[in-house]
C-alpha positions in Angstrom: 78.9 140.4 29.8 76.5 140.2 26.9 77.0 136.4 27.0 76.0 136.3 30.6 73.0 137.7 30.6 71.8 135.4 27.8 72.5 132.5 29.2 71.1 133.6 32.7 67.8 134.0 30.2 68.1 131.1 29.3 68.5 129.3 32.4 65.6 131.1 34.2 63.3 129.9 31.2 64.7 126.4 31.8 64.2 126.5 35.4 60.8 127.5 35.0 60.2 125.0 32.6 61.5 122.5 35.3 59.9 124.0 38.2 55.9 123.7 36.0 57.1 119.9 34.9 57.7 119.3 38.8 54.7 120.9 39.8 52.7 119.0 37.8 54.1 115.6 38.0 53.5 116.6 42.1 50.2 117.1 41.0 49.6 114.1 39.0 51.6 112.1 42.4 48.5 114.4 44.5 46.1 113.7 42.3 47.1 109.6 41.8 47.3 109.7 45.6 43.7 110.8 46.0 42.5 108.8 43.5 44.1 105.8 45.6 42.9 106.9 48.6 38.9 107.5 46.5 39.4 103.9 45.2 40.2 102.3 48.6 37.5 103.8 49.9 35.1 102.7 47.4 36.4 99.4 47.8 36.0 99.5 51.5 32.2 100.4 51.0 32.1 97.6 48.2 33.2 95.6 50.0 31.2 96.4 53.4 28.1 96.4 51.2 28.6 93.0 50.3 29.3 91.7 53.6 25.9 93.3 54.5 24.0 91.9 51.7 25.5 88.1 52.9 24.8 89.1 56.2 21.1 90.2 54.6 20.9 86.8 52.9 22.5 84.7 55.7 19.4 86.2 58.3 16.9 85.3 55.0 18.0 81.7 55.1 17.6 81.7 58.6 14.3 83.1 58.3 13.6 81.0 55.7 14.7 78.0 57.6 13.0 78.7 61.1 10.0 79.3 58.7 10.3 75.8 57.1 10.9 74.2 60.5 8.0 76.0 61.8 5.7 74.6 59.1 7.0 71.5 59.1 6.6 71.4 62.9 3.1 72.7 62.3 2.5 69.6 60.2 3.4 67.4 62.7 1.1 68.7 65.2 -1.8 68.5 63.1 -0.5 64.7 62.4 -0.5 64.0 65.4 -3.5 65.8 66.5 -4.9 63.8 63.9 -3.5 60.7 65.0 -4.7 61.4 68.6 -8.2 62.1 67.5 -8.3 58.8 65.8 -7.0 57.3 68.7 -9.4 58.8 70.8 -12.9 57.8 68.1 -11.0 54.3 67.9 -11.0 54.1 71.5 -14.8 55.2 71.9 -16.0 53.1 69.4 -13.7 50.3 71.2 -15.8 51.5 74.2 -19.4 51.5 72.9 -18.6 48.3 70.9 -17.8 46.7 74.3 -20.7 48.7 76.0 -23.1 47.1 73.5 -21.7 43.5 74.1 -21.9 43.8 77.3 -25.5 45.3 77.1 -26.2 42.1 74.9 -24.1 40.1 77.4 -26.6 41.4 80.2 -29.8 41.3 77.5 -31.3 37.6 77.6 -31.9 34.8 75.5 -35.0 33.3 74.8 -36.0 30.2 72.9 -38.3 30.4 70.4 -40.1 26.6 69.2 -41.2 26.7 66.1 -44.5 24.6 65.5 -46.0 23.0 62.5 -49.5 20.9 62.8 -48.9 21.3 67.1 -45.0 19.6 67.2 -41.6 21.5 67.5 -40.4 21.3 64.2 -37.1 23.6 65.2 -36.1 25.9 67.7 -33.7 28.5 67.5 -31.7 31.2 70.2 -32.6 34.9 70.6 -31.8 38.1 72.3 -35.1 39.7 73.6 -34.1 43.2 72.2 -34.0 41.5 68.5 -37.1 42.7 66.2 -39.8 40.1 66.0 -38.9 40.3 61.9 -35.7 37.9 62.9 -38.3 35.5 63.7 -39.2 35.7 59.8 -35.4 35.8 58.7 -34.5 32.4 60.2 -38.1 30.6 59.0 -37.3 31.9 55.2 -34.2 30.3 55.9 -35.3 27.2 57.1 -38.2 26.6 54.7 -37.0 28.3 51.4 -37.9 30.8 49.3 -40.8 30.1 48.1 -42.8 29.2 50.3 -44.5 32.3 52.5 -45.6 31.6 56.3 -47.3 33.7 59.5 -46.4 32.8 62.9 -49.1 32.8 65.3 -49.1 33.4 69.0 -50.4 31.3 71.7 -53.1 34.3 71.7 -53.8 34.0 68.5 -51.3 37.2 67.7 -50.2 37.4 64.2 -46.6 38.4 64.3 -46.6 39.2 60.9 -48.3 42.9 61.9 -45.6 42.9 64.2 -42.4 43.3 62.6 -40.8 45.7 63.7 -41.4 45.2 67.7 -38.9 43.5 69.8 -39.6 40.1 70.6 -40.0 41.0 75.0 -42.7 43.4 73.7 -44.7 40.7 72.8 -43.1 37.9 75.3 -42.2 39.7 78.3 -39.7 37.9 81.0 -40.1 34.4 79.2 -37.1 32.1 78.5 -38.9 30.5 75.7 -42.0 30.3 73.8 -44.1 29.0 71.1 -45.2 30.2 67.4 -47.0 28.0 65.3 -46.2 28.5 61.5 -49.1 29.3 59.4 -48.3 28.1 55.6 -50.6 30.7 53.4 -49.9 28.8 50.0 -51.4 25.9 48.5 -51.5 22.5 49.4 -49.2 21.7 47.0 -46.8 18.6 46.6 -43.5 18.6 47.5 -42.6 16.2 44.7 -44.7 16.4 42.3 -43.4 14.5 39.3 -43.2 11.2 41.8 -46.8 11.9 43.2 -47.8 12.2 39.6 -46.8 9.0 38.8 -48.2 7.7 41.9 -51.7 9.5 41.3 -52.2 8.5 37.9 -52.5 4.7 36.5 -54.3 5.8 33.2 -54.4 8.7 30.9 -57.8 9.5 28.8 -58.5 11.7 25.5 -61.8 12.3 23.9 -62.2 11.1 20.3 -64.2 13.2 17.6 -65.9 12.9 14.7 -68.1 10.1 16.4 -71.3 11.5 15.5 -72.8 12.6 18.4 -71.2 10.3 20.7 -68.1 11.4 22.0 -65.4 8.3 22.3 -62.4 7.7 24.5 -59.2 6.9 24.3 -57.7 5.5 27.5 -53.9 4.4 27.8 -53.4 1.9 31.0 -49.9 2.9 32.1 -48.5 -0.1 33.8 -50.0 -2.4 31.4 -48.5 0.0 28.3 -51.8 -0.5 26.1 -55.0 1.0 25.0 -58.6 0.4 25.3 -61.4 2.5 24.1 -65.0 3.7 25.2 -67.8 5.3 23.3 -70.0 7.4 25.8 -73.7 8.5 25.2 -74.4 11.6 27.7 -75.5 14.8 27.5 -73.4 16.3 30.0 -70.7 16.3 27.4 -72.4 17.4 24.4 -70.9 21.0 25.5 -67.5 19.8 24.7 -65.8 20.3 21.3 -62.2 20.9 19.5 -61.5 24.5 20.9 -62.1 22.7 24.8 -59.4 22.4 26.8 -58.4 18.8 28.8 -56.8 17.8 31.4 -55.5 14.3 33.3 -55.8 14.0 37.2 -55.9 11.7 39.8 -57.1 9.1 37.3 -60.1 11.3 35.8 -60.3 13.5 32.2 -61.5 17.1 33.0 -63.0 18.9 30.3 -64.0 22.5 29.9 -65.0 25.0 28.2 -65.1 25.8 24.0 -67.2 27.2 21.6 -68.8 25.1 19.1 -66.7 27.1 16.6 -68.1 30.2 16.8 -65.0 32.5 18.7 -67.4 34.6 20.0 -69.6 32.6 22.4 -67.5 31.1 24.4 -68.6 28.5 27.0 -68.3 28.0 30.6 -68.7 24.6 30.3 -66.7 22.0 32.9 -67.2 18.5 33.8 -64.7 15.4 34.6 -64.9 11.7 33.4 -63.9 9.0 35.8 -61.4 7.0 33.4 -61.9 3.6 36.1 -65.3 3.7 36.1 -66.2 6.0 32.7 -70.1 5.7 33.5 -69.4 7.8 36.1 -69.5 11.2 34.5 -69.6 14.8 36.8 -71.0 18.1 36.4 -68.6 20.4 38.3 -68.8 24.1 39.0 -68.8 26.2 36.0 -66.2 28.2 35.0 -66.4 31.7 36.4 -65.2 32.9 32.9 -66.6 31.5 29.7 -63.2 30.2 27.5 -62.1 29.0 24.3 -58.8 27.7 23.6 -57.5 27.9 26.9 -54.8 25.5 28.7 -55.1 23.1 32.0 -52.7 21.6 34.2 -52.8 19.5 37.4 -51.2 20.6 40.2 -50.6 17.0 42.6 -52.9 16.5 44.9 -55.4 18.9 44.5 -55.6 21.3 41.7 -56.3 21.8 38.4 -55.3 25.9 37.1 -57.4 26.9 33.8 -55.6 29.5 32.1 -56.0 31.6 29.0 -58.6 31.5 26.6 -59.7 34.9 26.2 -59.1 36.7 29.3 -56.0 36.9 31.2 -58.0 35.1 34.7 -56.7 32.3 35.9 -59.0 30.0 37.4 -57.6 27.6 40.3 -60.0 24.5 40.9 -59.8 22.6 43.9 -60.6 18.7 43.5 -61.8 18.0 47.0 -63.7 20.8 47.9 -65.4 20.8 44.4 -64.9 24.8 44.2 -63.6 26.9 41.8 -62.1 30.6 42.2 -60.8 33.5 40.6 -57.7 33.0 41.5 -54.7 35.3 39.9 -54.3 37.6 36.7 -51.9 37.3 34.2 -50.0 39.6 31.9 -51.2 39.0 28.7 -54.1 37.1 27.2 -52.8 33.7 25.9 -54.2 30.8 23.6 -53.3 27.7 23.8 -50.3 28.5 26.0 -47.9 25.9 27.7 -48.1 25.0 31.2 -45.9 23.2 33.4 -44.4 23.8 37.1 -40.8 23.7 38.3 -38.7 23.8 41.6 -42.7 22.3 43.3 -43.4 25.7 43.3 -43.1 27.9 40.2 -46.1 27.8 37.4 -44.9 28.9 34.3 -46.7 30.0 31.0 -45.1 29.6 27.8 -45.7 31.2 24.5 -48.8 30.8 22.9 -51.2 32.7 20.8 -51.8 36.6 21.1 -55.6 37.8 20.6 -54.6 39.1 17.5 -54.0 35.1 16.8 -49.8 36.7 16.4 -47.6 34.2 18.2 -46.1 34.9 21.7 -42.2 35.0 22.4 -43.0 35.9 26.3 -43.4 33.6 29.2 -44.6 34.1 32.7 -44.4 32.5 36.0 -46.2 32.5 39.3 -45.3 31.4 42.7 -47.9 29.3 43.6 -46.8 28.8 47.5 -47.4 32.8 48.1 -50.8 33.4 50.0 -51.3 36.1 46.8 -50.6 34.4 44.1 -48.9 37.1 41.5 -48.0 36.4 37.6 -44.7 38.3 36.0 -42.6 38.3 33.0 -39.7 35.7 32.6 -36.6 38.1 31.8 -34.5 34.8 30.1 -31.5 34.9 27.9 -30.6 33.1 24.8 -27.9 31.1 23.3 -26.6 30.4 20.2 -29.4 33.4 18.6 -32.0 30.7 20.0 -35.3 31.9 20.1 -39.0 30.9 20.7 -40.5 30.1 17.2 -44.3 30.3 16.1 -45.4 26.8 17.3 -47.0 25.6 20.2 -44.6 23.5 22.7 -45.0 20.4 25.1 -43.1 20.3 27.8 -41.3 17.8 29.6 -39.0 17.2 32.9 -35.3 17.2 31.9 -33.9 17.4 35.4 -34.5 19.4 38.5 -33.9 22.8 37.0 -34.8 22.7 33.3 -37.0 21.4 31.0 -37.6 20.5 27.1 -39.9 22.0 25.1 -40.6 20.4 21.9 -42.1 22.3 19.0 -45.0 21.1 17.9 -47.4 21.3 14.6 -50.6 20.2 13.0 -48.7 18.3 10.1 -45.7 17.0 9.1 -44.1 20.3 8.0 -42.9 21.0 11.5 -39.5 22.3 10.9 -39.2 24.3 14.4 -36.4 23.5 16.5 -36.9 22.1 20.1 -35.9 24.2 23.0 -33.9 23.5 26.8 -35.4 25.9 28.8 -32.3 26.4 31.8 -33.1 27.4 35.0 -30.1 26.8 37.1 -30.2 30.7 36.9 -34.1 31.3 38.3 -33.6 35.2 37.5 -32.4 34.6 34.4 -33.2 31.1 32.6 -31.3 30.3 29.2 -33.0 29.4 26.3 -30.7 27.3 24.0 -31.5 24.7 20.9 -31.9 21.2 21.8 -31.3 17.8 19.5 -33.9 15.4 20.5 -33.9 13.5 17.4 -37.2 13.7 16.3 -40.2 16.0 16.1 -44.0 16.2 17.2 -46.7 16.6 13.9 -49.6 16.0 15.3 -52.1 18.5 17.7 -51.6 18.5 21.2 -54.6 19.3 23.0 -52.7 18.7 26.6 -49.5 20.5 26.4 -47.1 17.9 28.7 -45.7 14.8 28.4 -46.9 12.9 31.8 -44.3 11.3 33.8 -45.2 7.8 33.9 -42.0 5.8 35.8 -38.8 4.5 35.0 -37.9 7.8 33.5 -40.2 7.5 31.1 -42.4 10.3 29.5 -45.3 9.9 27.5 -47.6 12.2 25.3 -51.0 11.5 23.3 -52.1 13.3 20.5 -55.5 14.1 18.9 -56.5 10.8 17.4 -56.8 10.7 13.9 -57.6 7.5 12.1 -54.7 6.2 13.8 -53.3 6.1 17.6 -50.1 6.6 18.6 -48.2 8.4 21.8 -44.3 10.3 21.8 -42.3 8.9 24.2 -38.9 10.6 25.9 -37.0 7.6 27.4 -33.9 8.0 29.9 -32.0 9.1 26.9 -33.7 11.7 26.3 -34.7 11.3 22.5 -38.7 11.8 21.5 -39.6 8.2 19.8 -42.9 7.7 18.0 -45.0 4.4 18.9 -48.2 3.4 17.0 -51.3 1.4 17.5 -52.9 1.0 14.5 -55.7 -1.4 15.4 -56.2 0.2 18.6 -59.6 2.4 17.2 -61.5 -0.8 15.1 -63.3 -1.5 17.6 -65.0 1.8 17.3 -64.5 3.0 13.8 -66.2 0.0 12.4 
């Protein structure tokens, strides 16, 4: 019985013990199962979430992409606003440029003839709304640059005051009318190296050191010689070496000088008829005394005096017999050079400063303006050319430039000769030119005279012997001399 009861122990211990492993493993199957049933649910919520964040996203893209196509619709608009508005300012300038032809379709024409000395010399088309300046525009045109004009009115109207009226203001209903052109420059040549060689058959110097008689030197051009004169007259006892001369129209002016005392300068001025030499004129004075001042003549009519010591320039006028203060230079200038280009342009070259320093500068001066004006020549250089401290002659070298030889008292001259370029008017070009020779002697007259056949000559201050440079069609300065020319009146 004993037995029995022991194992009955031990089976009730065993049974528990299964009973407790049963219960828990039913735990542990509880426990796995809510833990299943946790994580599915997580999941679920996972997984909901994301579908509402891609659902989130999805309506941002969509935002995002009704945004883009808003803007980008936006943009088009305004391009096309844009586009329409040009359109539009296309279209009204379309319309006021045809408004305004048509206006000038409907405004009429008138004729204006243009008279010089009483004929038509042209005519030319208008609208009657056009300033009266036009008037001006198409005369510049049609006479040049340089040369400056009025128009006058049948009633004596300048139209020069008038500028800026309309052309019916001043010639209401007409279909044409006439201005006559008033030239206000001189009466200057319009070829004046050919009437130069026309107006001069001989060319005259004085001769020093004659006690006091004064002799002359005259070269007779067509027959290439030279005769000479002595001449007893007070009227030229005035002139000495610091005068200036000058050839014109067959006659030697003289003026001005010293007696060599710098100081007391003379107003002295007279002419010698070189085809008739007993024939000897007092002319006007100068207005300025001078001293080492230059001359030029100016075919037909003028002679300009410039330099000295003051920066007037005297114009002289051969047929009226009158002198005048006619313009003002820049700078005083000695012994400068004078020569005129393009039959209308005066320059100045060079010369000698008050302080006796030479110049480098050069000035010009339009002498077909009713005011005459002088300014600075702003020229280049070539080839480090520059202006040296001589005195230069000038002579043609073709229709826009000129040679300008270098010239000194003796026969150390080693300054180069210059080709002054004006094919550029604003802005000449100075460069070095070879002329295969060189000029020793003083130069009282600063140009070689055109004398035909493309032939220049020059005459320097006789010494004991004469000669003259001469620049053929080559070119090239040759020397020629005469050296029995002066017996007759040395002896």
């Amino acid at each position: 019985m004993g037995v029995c009861t022991s194992t009955k122990k031990k089976d009730v211990k065993a049974n528990t013990k299964i009973e407790e492993k049963k219960d828990k493993e039913k735990e542990k199957e509880n426990a796995d199962s809510l833990d299943g049933s946790k994580s599915d649910k997580e999941s679920k919520d996972e997984k909901e979430k994301d579908e509402e964040k891609k659902e989130e996203k999805k309506e941002e893209n969509k935002d995002s992409n009704f945004s883009e196509e808003s803007d980008k619709d936006s943009s088009n608009e305004n391009k096309n606003k844009k586009k329409e508005k040009e359109k539009e300012k296309e279209k009204s300038k379309n319309n006021d440029k045809k408004e305004e032809e048509d206006e000038d379709n409907d405004t009429p024409d008138i004729t204006i003839n243009y008279l010089n000395n009483g004929k038509t010399e042209f005519q030319q088309v208008f609208k009657t709304n056009d300033n009266i300046s036009s008037l001006f525009d198409i005369l510049l045109e049609k006479k040049g640059k340089y040369a400056e004009y009025d128009l006058i009115t049948n009633k004596h109207l300048s139209l020069s005051t008038q500028l800026n009226e309309k052309i019916d203001s001043i010639f209401p209903e007409e279909e044409s009318a006439n201005v006559s052109m008033k030239y206000l420059g001189l009466d200057i040549s319009n070829d004046i190296k050919s009437d130069y060689e026309k107006l001069n058959k001989v060319l005259g110097l004085p001769l020093f050191d004659l006690g006091q008689n004064i002799g002359l030197l005259i070269f007779h051009i067509n027959e290439k010689n030279f005769t000479t004169e002595i001449i007893k007259n007070n009227k030229l006892s005035k002139f000495n070496h610091l005068s200036s001369i000058c050839n014109a129209n067959n006659n030697l002016y003289l003026s001005g000088g010293d007696n060599n005392d710098r100081s007391k300068p003379t107003n002295f001025f007279t002419s010698v008829d070189l085809l008739n030499i007993d024939s000897i004129n007092e002319l006007p004075i100068l207005n300025i005394a001078r001293s080492w001042h230059s001359m030029i003549f100016i075919p037909k009519k003028y002679i300009y005096i410039v330099g000295g010591n003051t920066n007037d320039v005297e114009l002289y006028d051969i047929y009226k017999k009158s002198i005048i203060i006619d313009s003002k230079m820049n700078e005083i200038r000695n012994e400068s050079t004078l020569f005129i280009m393009n039959n209308s342009m005066l320059y100045s070259f060079c010369g000698l400063s008050s302080d006796g320093s030479f110049l480098s500068t050069v000035e010009r001066c339009n002498l077909r303006q009713k005011e005459r004006k002088w300014s600075y020549v702003n020229y280049s250089t070539a080839d480090n050319t520059l202006f040296e401290e001589c005195f230069y002659i000038g002579c043609f070298f073709s229709e826009t430039s000129l040679i300008l030889f270098s010239a000194n008292e003796d026969e150390s001259n080693e300054f180069a000769n210059i080709l002054f370029d004006l094919e550029y008017e604003d802005n000449p070009t100075l460069v070095y030119y070879e002329s295969g020779g060189k000029i020793v002697d003083v130069v009282p007259e600063k140009t070689f005279h055109p004398i035909g056949q493309n032939t220049f000559v020059m005459i320097p201050l006789v010494g004991t012997k004469v000669k003259i440079y001469k620049v053929d069609d080559a070119l090239k300065l040759n020397v020629e001399e005469f050296p029995d020319v002066l017996k007759p009146i040395m002896e």
